[in-house]
N, C-alpha and C positions, 0 to 999 in steps of 0.2 A: 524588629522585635521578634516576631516569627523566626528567623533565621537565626538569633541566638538563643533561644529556646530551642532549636533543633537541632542545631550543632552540637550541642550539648548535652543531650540525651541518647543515653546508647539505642541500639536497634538490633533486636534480635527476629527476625525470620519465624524462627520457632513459635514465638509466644505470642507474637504483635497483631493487633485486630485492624490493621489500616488498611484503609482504602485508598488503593491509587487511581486515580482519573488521568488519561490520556485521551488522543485521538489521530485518527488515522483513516485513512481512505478505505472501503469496504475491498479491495486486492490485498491491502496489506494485513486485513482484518484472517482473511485464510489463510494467508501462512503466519502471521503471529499466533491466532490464541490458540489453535490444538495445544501444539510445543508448549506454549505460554502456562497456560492453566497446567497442565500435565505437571512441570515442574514446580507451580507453587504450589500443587496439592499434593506433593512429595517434601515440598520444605518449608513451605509458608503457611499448613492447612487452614488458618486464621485469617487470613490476606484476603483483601476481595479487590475484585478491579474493575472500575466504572469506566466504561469508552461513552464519551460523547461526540455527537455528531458534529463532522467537522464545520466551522464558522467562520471562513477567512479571516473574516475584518475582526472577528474575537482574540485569532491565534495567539500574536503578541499578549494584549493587555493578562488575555488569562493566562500564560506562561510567567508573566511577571506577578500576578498577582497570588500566584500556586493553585490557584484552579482547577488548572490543569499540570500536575505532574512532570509530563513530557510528550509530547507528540514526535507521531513516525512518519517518513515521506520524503518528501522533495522539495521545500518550500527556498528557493534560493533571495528571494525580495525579504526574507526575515534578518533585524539588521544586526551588529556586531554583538549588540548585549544578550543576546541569543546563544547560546554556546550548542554545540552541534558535535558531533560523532558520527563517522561513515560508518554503515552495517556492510550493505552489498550491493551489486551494480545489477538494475532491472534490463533486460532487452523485453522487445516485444513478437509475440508470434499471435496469429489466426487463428480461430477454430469455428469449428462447421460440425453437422449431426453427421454420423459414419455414412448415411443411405444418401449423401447428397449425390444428386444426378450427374452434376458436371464436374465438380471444384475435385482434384488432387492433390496429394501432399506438398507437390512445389509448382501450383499453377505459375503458368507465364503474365507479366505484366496487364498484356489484356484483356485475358480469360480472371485475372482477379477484379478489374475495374467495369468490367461488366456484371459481375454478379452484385447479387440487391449486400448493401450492408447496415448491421447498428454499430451506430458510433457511440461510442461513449464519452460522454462533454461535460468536462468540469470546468469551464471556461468561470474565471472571476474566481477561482480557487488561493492562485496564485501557487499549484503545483505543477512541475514539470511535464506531466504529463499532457498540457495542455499544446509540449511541441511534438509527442506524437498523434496527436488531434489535427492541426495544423498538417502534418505530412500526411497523412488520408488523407484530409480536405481534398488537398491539390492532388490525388493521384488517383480518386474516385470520383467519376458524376455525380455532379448535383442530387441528380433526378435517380438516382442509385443507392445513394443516402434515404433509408425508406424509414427509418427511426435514430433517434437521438434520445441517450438516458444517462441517466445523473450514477449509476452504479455500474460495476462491472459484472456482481453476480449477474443480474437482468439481463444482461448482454449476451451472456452465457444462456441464461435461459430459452429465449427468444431462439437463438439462434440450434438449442436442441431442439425446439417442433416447427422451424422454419427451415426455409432455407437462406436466411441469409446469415453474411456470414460476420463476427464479431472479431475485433483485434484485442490482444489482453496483455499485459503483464505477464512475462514466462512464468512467475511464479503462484499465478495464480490459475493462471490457464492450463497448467499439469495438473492441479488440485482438480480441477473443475471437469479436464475432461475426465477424467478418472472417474469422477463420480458418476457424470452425464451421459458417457459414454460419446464424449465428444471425438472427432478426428481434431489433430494440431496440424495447423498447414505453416507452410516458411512464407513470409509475405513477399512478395516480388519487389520491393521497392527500401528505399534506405529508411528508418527509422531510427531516430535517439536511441543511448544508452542514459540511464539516470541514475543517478548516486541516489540513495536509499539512506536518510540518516536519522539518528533521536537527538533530538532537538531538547533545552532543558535552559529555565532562565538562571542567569549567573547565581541571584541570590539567593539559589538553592540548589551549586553548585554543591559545599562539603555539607550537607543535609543528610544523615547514614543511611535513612531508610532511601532517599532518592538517591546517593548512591549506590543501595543493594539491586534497586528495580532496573538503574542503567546496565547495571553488572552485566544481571542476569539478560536482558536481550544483547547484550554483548556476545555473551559467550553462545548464548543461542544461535544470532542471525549474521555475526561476521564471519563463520566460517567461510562461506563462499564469493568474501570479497577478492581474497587473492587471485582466486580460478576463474572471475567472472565476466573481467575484462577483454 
């Protein structure tokens, strides 16, 4: 019923008071909404957009249920009724406070598993990210591993008034050192690449306004899928 009452009613950007609910890991949070907001208070000033915190085990039903809009990320266990769009391909780099003692832009294998690190664990998320969790694991000490946090800002933070040192999402870890005045180091070891997509339930595939919201991070965030790989 929902979905023919939707289909059916035009969608103007301009004039529409809706609010779109999504969700997304807090990496994907810094480079989405600047851009994000930017352009719908150029074209949608009416618009508002509700992020909720991400819920694994909610993902689906609230996707099918319209809850939630569309969700961003890497969720590859979400099943065919799920319909999906690639944005851009994530790699991973390091960063550290500029005054660190030891660590350099492309420390060697041993000089980076020696120094203290926060990992960042979304273990039971069910996002990709969880395989570059897994390749730290195995390439840092235990006893090296001196915090675990559910965010990646935090990670970052930490890692400005410490010294150790935090792995990120390139795209979030140029935002951040920027801000922080972070150094971005090369990690000495292989890590995943991850597909980046929006996610959206079939039966609000032709929906106008959830077509306009796909549009618009379309045309935002796939620019650099060609260059990314």
């Amino acid at each position: 019923m929902q979905a023919l009452r939707t289909e059916n009613v035009s969608f103007d950007p301009r004039t529409s008071h809706r609010t779109f609910n999504f969700c997304v890991v807090d990496a994907g949070l810094i480079k989405l909404l600047p851009p994000l907001v930017e352009r719908i208070l150029h074209e949608a000033p009416n618009v508002r957009l509700h992020v909720l915190q991400l819920e694994p085990q909610h993902l689906e039903p609230w996707l099918e249920s319209g809850k939630l809009d569309f969700a961003m990320g890497s969720f590859a266990s979400l099943p065919k009724g799920i319909r999906r769009q690639p944005l851009w391909v994530e790699r991973y780099v390091s960063v550290a406070r500029r005054s660190h003692p030891r660590i350099g832009r492309e420390p060697t294998a041993r000089a980076f598993a020696a120094e203290k690190h926060v990992l960042v664990s979304i273990s039971g998320s069910g996002h990709a990210h969880q395989m570059a969790e897994r390749a730290l694991e195995a390439a840092i000490p235990q006893e090296n591993i001196i915090c675990r946090i559910p965010i990646f800002i935090g990670a970052a933070v930490v890692a400005k008034h410490t010294d150790a040192i935090a792995t990120l999402p390139l795209s979030v870890a140029t935002v951040l050192a920027k801000d922080l005045d972070l150094q971005v180091i090369t990690p000495p070891l292989r890590l995943p690449k991850i597909d980046i997509y929006q996610y959206w339930h079939g039966r609000f595939h032709r929906d106008p306004g959830n077509q306009w919201i796909r549009s618009i991070f379309k045309s935002l965030f796939s620019k650099s899928l060609a260059t990314s790989r």
